[in-house]
BAZAVEX-260810 format. One record per atom (N, C-alpha, C): atom name; residue in three letters; x, y, z negated; residue number from 1. Coordinates in pm, 1 decimal. Each point is the difference from the previous one (the first is absolute). Layout:
[CA,Ala,[X,Y,Z],NUM] ...
***
This chain:
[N,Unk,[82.0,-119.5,0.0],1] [CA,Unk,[-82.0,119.5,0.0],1] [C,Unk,[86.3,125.8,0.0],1] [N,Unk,[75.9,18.6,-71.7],2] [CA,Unk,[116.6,57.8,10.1],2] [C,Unk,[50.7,53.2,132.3],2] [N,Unk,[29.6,-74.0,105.8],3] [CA,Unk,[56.5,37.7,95.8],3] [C,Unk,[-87.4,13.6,92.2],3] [N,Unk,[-116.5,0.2,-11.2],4] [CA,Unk,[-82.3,50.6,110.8],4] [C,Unk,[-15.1,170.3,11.9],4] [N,Unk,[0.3,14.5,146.8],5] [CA,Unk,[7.2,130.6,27.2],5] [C,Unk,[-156.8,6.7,66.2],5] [N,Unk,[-74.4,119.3,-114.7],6] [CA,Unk,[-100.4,30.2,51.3],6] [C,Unk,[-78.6,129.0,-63.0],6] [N,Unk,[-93.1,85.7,67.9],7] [CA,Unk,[-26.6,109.7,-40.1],7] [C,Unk,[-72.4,-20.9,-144.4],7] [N,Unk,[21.0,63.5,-107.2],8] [CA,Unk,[-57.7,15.3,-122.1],8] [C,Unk,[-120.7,49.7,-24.5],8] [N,Unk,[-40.0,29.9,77.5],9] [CA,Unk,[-160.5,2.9,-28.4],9] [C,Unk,[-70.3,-107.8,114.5],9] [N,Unk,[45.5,-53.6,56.7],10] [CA,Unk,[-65.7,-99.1,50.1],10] [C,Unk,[-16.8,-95.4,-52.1],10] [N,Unk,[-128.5,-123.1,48.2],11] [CA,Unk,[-96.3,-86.4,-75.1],11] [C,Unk,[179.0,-120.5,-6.4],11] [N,Unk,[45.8,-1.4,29.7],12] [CA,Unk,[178.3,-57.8,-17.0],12] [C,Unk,[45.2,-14.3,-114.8],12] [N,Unk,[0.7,187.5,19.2],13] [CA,Unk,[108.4,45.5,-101.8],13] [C,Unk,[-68.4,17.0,-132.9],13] [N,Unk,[-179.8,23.9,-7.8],14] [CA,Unk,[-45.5,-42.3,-144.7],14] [C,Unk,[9.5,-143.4,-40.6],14] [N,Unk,[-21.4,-62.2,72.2],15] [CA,Unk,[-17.2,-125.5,-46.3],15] [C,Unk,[153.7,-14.8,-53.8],15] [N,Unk,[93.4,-7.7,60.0],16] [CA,Unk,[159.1,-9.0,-52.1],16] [C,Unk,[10.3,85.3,-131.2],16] [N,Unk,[-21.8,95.8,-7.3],17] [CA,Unk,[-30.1,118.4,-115.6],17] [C,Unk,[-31.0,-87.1,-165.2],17] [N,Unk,[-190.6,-52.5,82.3],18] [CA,Unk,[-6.8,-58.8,-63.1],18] [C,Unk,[70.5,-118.5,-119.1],18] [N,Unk,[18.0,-82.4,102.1],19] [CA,Unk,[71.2,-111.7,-79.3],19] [C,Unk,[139.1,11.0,-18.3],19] [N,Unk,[37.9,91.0,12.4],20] [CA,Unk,[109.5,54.5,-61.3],20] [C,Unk,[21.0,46.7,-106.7],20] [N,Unk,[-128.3,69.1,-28.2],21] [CA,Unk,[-4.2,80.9,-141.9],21] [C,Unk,[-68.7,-108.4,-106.7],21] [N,Unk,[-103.6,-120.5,66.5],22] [CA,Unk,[-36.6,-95.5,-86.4],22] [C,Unk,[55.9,-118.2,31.8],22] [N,Unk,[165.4,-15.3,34.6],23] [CA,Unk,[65.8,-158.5,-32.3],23] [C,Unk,[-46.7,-63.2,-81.2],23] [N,Unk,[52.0,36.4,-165.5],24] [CA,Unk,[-4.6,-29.2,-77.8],24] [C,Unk,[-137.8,-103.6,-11.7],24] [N,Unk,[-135.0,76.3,-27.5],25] [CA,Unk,[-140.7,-43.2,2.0],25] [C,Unk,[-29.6,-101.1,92.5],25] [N,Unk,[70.4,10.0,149.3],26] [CA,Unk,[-52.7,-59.4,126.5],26] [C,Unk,[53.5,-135.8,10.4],26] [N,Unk,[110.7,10.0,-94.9],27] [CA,Unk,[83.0,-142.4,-5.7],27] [C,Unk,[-24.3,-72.3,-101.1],27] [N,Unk,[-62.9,43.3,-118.3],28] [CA,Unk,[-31.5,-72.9,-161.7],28] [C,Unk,[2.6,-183.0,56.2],28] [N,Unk,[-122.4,4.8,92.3],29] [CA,Unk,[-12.2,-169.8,-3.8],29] [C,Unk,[107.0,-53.4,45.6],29] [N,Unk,[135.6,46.7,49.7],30] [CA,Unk,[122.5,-81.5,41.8],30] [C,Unk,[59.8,-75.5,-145.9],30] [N,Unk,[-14.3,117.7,-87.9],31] [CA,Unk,[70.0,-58.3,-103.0],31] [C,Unk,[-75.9,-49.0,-179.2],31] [N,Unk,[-143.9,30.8,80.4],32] [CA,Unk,[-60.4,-80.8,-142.9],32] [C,Unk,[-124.7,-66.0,92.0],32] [N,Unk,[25.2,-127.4,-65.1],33] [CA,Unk,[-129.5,-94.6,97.7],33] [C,Unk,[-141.8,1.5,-20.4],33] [N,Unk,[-19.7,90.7,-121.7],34] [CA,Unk,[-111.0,-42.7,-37.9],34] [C,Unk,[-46.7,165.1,51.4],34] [N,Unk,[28.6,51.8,44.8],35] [CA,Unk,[-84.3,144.1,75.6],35] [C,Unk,[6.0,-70.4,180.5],35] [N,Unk,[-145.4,44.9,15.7],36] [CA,Unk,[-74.3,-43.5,122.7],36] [C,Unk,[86.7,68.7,124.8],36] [N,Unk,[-9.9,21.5,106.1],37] [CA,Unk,[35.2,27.8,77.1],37] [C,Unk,[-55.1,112.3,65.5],37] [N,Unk,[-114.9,-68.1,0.3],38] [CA,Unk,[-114.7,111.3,37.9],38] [C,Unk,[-123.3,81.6,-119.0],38] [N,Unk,[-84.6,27.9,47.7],39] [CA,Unk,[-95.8,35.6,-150.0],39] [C,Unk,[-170.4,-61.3,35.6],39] [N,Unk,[54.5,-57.9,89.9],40] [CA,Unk,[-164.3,-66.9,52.9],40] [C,Unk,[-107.4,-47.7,-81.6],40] [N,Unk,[97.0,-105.3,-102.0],41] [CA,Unk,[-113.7,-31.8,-152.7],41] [C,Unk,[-29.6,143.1,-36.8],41] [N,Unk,[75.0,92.5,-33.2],42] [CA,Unk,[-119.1,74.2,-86.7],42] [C,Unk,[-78.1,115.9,81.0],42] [N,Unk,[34.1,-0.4,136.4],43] [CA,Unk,[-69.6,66.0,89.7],43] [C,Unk,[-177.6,-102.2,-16.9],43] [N,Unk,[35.3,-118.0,13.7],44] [CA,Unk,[-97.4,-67.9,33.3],44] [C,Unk,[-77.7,-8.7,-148.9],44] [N,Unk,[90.6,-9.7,-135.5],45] [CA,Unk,[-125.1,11.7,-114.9],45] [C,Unk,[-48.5,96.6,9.3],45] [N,Unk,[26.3,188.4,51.4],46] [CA,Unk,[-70.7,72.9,-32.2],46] [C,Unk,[-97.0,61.7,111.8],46] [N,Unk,[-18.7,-120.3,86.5],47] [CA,Unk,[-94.4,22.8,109.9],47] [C,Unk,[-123.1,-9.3,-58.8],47] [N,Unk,[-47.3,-81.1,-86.1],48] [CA,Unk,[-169.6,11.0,-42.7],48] [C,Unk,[9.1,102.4,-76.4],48] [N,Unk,[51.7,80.5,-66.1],49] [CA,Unk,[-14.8,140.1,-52.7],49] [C,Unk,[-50.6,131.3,104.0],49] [N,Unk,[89.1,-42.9,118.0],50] [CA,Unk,[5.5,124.2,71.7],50] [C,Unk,[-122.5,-43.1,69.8],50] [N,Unk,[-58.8,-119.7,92.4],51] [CA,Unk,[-77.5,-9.8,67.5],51] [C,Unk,[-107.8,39.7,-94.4],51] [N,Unk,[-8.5,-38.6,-181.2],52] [CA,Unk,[-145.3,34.7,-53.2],52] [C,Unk,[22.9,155.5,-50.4],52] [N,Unk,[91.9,86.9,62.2],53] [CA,Unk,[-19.8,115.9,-51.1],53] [C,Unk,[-77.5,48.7,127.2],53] [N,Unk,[53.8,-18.1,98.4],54] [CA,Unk,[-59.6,26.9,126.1],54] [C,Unk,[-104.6,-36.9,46.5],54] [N,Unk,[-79.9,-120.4,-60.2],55] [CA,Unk,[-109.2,-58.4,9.3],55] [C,Unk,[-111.1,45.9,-74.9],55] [N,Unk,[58.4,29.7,-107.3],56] [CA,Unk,[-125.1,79.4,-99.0],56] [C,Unk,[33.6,215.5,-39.8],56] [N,Unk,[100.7,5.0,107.8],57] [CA,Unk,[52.7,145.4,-21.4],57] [C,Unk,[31.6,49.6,-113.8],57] [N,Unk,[100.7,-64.7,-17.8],58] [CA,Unk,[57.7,56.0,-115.6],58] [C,Unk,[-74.7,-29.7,-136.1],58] [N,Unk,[42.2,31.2,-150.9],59] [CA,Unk,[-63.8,21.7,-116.3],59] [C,Unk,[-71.7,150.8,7.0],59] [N,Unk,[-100.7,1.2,-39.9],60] [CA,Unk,[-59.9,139.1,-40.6],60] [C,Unk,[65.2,95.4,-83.6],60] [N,Unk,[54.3,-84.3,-145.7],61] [CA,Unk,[55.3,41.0,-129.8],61] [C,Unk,[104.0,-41.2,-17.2],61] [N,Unk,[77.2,32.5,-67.7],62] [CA,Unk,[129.7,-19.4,-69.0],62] [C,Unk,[-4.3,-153.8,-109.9],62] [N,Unk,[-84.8,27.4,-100.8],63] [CA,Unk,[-43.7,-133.9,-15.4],63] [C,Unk,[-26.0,-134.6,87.9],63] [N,Unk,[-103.3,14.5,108.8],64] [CA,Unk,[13.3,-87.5,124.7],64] [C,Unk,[94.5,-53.3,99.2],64] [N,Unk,[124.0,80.3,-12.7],65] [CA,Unk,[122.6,9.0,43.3],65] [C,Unk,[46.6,-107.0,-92.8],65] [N,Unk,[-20.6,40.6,-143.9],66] [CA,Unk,[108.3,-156.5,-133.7],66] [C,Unk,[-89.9,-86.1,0.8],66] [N,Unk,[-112.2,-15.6,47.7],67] [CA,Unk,[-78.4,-131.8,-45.6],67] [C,Unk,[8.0,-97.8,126.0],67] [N,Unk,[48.5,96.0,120.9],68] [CA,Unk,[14.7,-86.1,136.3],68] [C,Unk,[163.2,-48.0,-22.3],68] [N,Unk,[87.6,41.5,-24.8],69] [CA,Unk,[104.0,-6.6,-41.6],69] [C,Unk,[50.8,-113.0,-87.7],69] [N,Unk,[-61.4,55.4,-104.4],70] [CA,Unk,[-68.8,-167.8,-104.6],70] [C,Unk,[9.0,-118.0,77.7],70] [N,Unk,[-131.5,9.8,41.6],71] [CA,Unk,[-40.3,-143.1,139.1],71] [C,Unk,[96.6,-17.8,51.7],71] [N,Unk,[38.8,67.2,57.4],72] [CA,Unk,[95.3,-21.7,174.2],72] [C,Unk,[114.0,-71.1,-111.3],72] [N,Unk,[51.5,55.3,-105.5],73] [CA,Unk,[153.4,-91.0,-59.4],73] [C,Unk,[-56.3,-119.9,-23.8],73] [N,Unk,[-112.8,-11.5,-95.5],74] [CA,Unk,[-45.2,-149.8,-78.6],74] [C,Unk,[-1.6,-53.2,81.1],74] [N,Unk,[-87.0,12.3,146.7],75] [CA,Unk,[-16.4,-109.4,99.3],75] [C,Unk,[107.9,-29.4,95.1],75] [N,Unk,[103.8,142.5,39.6],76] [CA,Unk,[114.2,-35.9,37.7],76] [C,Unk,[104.8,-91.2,-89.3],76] [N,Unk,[2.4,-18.4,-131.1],77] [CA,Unk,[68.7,-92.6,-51.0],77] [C,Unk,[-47.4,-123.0,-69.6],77] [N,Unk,[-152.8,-44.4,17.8],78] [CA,Unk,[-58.6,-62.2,-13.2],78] [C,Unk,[51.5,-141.5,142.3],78] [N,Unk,[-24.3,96.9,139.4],79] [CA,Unk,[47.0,-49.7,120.4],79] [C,Unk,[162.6,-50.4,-43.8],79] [N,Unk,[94.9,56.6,-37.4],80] [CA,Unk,[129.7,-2.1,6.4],80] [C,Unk,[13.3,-135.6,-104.0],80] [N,Unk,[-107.1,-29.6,-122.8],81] [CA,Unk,[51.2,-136.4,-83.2],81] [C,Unk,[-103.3,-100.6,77.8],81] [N,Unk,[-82.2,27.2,109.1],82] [CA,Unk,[-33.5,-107.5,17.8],82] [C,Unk,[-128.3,-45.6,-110.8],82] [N,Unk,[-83.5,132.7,-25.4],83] [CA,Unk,[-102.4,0.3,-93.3],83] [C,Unk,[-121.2,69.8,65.6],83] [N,Unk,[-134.8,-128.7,17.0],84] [CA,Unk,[-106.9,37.1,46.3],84] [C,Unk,[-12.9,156.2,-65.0],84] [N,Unk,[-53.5,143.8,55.3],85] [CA,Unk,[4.0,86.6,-20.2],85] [C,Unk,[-167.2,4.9,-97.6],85] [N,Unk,[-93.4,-38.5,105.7],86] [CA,Unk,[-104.9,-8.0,-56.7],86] [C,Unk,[-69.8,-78.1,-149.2],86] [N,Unk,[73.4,-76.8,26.0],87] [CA,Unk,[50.9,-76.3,-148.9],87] [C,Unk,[33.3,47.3,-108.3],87] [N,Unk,[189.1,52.6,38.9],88] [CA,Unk,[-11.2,97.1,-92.3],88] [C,Unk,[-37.2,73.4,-60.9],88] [N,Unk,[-59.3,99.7,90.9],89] [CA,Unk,[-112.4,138.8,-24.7],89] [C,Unk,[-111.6,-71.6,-102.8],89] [N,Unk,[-49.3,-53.4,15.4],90] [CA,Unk,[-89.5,-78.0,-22.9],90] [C,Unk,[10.6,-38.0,-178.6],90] [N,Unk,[131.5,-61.6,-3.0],91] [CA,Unk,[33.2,-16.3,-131.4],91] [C,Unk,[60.6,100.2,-80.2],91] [N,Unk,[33.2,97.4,30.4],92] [CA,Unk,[47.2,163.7,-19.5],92] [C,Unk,[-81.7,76.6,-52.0],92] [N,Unk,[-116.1,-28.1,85.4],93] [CA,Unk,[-154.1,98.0,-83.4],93] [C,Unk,[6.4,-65.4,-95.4],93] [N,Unk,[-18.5,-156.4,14.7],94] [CA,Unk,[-107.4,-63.5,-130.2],94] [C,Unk,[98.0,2.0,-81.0],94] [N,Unk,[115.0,5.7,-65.1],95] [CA,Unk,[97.2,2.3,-62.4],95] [C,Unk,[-13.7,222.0,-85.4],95] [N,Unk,[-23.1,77.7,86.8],96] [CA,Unk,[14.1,101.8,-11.3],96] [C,Unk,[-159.2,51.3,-91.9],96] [N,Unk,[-91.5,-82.2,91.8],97] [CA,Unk,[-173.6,13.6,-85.6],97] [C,Unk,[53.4,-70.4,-127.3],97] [N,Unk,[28.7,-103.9,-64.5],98] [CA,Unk,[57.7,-80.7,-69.2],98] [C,Unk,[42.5,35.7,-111.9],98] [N,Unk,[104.8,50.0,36.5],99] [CA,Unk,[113.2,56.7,-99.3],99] [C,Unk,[20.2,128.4,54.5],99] [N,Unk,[-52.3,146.8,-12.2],100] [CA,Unk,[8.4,135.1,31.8],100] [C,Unk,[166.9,24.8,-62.7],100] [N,Unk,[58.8,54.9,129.0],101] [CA,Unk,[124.0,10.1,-17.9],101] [C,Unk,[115.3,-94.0,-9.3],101] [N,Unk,[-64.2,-145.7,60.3],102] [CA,Unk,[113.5,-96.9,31.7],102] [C,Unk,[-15.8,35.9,166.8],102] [N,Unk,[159.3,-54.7,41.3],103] [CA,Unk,[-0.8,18.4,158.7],103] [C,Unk,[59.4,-104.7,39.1],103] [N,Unk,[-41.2,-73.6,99.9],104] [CA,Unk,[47.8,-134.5,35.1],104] [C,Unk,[37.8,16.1,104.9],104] [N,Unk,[142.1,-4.6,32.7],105] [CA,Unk,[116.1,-11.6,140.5],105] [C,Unk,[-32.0,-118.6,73.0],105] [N,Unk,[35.1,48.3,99.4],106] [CA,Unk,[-24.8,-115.8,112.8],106] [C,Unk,[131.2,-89.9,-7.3],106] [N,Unk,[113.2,52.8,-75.1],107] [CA,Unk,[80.7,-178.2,3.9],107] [C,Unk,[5.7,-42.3,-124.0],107] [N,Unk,[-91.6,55.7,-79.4],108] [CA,Unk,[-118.4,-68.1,-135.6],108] [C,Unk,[-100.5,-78.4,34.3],108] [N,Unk,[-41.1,28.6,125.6],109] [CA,Unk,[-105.4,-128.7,32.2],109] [C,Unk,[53.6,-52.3,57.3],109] [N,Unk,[127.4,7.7,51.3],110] [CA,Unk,[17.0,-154.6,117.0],110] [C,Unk,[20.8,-119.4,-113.3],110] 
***
């Protein structure tokens, strides 16, 4: 990259710019195995967030904003142990009607 000769503001010479100024970051997965390569998993967990913000336009409130938020983690890491979501939820209320002020984690129910 180095020895390429090319105008600096061209789509070239940013891109060279670029990864020039982020080696460091751009190379992490050479030397630790356990960072991905790409970011596709978490592009792809936070696709049902964005499609249901866009689907139901957004939260109204600020509150509606943490209670969707809420959801979207429990069931995003509900998905991630491999724990029926609906299930969970399920046992979360009745645990919460139950005992007011107990909270039951989803890798508490697996």
């Amino acid at each position: 990259m180095r020895e390429q000769n090319c105008l600096p503001k061209s789509k070239l010479g940013g891109a060279i710019r670029y990864a020039t100024n982020n080696r460091k970051g751009l190379g992490i997965f050479l030397n630790d195995p356990r960072a991905p390569m790409t970011n596709n998993q978490t592009e792809r967990s936070i696709r049902p967030a964005v499609l249901g913000r866009k689907n139901h336009h957004g939260s109204k409130s600020k509150r509606g904003t943490e209670v969707a938020a809420l959801f979207y983690s429990l069931i995003g890491t509900c998905r991630m142990l491999d724990v029926n979501p609906t299930e969970y939820l399920l046992a979360a209320a009745t645990v919460a009607i139950e005992s007011p002020g107990e909270v039951l984690l989803p890798h508490e129910f697996k």
